[in-house]
C-alpha positions in Angstrom: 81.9 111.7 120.6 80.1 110.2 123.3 79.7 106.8 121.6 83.5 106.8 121.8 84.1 108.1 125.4 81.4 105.0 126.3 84.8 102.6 124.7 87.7 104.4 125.9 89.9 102.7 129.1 87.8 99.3 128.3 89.7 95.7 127.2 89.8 95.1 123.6 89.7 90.8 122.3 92.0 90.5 120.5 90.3 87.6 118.1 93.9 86.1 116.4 93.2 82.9 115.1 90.5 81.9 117.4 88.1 81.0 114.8 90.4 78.2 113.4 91.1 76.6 117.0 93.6 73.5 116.1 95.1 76.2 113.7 95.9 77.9 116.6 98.1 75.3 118.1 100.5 75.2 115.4 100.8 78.9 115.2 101.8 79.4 118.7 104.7 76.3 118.2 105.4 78.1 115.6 105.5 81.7 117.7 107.5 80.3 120.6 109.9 78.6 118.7 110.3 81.9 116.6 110.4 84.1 119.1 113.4 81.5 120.8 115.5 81.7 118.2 114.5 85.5 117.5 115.8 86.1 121.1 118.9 83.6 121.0 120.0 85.0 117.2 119.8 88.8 118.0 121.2 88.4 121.5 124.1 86.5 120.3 124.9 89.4 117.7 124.9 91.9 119.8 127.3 90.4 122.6 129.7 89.2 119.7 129.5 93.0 118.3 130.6 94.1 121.7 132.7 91.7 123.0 135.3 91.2 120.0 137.0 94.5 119.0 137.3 93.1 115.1 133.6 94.2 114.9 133.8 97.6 116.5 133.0 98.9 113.0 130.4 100.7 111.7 128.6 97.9 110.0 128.1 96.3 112.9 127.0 99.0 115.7 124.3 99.3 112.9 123.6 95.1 113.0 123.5 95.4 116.8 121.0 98.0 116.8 119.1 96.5 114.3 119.4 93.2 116.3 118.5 95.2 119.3 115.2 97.0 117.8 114.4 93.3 116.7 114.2 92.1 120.1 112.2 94.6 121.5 109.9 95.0 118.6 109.1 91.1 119.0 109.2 91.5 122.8 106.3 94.2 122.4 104.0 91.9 120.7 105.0 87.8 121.3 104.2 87.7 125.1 100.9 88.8 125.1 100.4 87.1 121.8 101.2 83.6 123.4 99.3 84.7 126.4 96.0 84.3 124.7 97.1 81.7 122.3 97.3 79.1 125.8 94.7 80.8 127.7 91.0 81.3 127.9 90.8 84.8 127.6 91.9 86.9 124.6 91.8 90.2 126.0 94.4 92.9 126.1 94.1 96.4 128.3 93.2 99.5 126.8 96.4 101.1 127.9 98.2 97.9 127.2 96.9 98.4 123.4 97.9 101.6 123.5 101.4 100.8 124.6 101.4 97.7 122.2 100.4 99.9 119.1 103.2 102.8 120.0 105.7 100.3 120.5 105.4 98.5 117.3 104.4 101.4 115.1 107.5 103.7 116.4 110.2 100.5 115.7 108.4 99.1 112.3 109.1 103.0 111.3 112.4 102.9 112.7 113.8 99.4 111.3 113.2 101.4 107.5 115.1 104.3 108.7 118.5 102.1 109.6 117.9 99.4 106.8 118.3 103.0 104.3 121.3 103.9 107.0 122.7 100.6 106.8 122.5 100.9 102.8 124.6 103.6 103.0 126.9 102.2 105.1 128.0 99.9 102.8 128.0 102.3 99.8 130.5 104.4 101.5 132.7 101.2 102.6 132.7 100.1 98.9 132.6 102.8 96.7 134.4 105.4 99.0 136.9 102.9 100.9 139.7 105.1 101.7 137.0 107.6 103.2 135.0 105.1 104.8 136.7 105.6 109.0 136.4 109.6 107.9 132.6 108.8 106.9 131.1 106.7 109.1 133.2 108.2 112.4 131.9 106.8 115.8 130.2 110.2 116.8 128.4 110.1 113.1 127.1 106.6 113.4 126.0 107.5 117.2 124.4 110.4 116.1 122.4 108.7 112.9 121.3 105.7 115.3 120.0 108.2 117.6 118.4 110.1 115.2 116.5 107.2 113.9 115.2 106.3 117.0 113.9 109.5 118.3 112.1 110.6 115.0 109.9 108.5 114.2 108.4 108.5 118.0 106.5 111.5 117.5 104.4 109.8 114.0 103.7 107.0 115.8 101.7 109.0 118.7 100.1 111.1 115.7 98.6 107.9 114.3 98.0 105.8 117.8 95.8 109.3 118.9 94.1 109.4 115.6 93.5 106.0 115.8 91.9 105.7 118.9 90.0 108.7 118.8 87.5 107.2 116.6 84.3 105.9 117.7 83.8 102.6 117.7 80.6 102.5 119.2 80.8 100.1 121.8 83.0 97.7 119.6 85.6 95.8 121.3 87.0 92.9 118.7 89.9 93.7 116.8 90.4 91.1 114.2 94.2 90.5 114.9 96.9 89.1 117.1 98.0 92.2 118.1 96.7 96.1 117.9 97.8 97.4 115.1 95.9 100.5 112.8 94.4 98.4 110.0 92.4 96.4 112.4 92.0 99.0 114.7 90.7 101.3 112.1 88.2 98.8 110.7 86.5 98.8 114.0 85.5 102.4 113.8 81.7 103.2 112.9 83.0 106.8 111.4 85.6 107.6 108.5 88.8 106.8 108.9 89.9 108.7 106.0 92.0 111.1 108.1 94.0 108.3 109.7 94.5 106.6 106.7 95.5 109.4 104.1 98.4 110.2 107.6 99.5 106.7 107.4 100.0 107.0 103.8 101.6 110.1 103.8 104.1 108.4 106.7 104.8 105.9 104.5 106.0 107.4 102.1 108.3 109.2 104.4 109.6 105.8 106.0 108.8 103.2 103.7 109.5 104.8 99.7 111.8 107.1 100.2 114.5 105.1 102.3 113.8 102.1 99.9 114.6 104.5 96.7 117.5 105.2 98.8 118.3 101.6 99.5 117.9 101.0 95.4 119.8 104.1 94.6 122.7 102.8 97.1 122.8 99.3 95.8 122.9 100.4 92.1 126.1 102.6 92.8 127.5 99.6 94.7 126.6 97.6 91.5 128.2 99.4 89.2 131.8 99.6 91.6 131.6 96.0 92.2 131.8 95.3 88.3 134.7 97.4 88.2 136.0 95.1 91.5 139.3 92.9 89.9 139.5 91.0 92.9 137.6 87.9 93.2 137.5 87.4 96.9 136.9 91.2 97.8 134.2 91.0 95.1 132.8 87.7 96.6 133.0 89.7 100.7 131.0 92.4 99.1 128.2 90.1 97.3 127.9 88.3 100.9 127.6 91.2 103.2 125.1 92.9 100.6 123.4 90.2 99.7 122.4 89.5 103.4 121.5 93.4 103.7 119.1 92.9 100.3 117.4 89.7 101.4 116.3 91.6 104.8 115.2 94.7 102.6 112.9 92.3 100.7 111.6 90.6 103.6 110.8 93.6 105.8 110.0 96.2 102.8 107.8 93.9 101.0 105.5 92.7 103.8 105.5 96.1 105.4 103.9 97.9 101.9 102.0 95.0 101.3 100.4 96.1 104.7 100.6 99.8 105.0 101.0 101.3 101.8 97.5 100.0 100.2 93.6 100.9 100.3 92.0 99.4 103.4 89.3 97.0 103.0 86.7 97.7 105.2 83.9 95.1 106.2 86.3 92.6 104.8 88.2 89.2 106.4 91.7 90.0 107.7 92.5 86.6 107.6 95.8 87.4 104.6 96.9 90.2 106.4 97.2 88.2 109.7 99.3 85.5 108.5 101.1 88.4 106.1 101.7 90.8 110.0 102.7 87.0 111.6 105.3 86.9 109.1 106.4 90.8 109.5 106.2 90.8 113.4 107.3 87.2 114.0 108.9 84.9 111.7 111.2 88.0 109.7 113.2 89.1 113.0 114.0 85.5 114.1 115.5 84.9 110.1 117.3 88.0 110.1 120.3 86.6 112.5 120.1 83.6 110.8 120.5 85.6 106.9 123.6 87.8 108.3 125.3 85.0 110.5 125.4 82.1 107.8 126.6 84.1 104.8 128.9 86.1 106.9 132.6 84.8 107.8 133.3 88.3 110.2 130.7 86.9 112.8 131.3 83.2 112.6 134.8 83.4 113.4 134.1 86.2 116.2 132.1 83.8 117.6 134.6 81.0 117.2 137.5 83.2 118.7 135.0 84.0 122.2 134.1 80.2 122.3 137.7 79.5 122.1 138.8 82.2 124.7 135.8 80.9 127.3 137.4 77.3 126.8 141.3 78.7 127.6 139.9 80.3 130.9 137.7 77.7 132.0 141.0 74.9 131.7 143.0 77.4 133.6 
């Protein structure tokens, strides 16, 4: 449409918080500190996963990645985010929206895939244990990771095209931090029913079916673990799942609360931006934090590195 060729290549305003101005102070504390502790957390895991040869398991090439996907889905979104909480301007580039919006939408899609792949990974080290190396061989688990990575690519550009090819007739405001397709979709002045029946039918590719998978996993694992006689290997299990689970929650439940509902047209955003500030912000700088403090593997790993740095720094 021509309405729509008037709005392409222009700056969108990204509006955030800027109708609640001392609001918007705390939230970008609140951001930087995140995002800190989001980079500090996940970088840490992924040096300890490489540097001490105790984790060169499965279990945690998939935590790295994870941790790695974290970074640079936060990385995508904080730095612009923070630019226009301290400055004047609240404006982002067309092709920087564009770049924003593929970004995010291609890792949210792949953090399901490898939560479901992680799930499996510890169904197959607790209820098929002697099979487990044979399973989950290094080429497999290099294989999966890439997989998950490279497929969802392709729905992401689907949706960001579909998105953006609606007319918006002149309208430049979306009514978030950052550009994601609810807000983006609400700026339209046309149907968006296309875009929205695709992003349902991707979410139930990447958001239902790898949690039914996750559940599915975790009742099998249930049902071993009752069967477990040994306390400590039973209590090693709890801990490693339970830190899988709570991330599940976190990330599943805001990321259906978001995608996998009717959108409200003509309606304030103002839940949904505190519920994507949670999603995008706060859940990847917890998830080091939910792994590290119930896990014994990584605190000592960490220990044993800190320990080695002192030895060669005396000598």
């Amino acid at each position: 449409m021509e309405v729509n060729n008037e709005s392409y290549a222009t700056d969108f305003i990204l509006l955030g918080f800027s109708d609640r101005p001392q609001l918007e102070r705390i939230i970008s504390v609140v951001v930087l500190i995140s995002y800190l502790m989001t980079l500090m957390g996940n970088s840490t895991i992924i040096l300890v996963s490489y540097l001490d040869v105790q984790l060169h398991t499965p279990m945690y090439f998939f935590l790295s990645n994870l941790s790695l996907l974290d970074l640079c889905y936060t990385t995508s979104i904080v730095p612009q985010m923070l630019v226009n909480l301290w400055g004047p301007k609240k404006t982002i580039t067309y092709w920087g929206c564009v770049l924003q919006f593929l970004i995010s939408g291609d890792l949210g899609a792949t953090e399901c895939l490898l939560l479901a792949v992680m799930a499996y990974d510890r169904y197959a080290a607790v209820c098929q244990p002697l099979h487990y190396m044979v399973i989950m061989n290094p080429l497999l688990c290099h294989k999966i990771v890439l997989a998950t990575w490279l497929s969802t690519l392709g729905c992401s550009i689907i949706v960001c095209i579909l998105t953006l090819k609606l007319p918006r007739c002149g309208h430049r405001e979306v009514d978030n931090f950052f550009c994601e397709m609810p807000a983006l979709t609400k700026m339209a002045c046309a149907s968006s029913r296309v875009v929205e029946t695709v992003v349902f039918s991707f979410g139930v590719v990447f958001l239902l079916v790898p949690l039914s998978l996750i559940l599915v996993s975790y009742g099998v694992i249930t049902c071993a673990v009752m069967k477990i006689k040994s306390v400590s290997r039973w209590k090693k299990i709890l801990n490693t799942c339970g830190s899988h689970l709570t991330v599940v929650a976190l990330f599943y439940g805001t990321a259906i609360s978001m995608y996998m509902k009717p959108m409200n047209h003509g309606k304030s955003q103002e839940g949904e931006k505190f519920l994507a500030l949670f999603y995008t912000v706060i859940t990847p700088s917890l998830n080091p934090l939910i792994y590290t403090l119930r896990n014994k593997d990584v605190k000592c790993a960490v220990k044993r590195l800190l320990f080695v740095k002192k030895l060669s720094a005396k000598t």
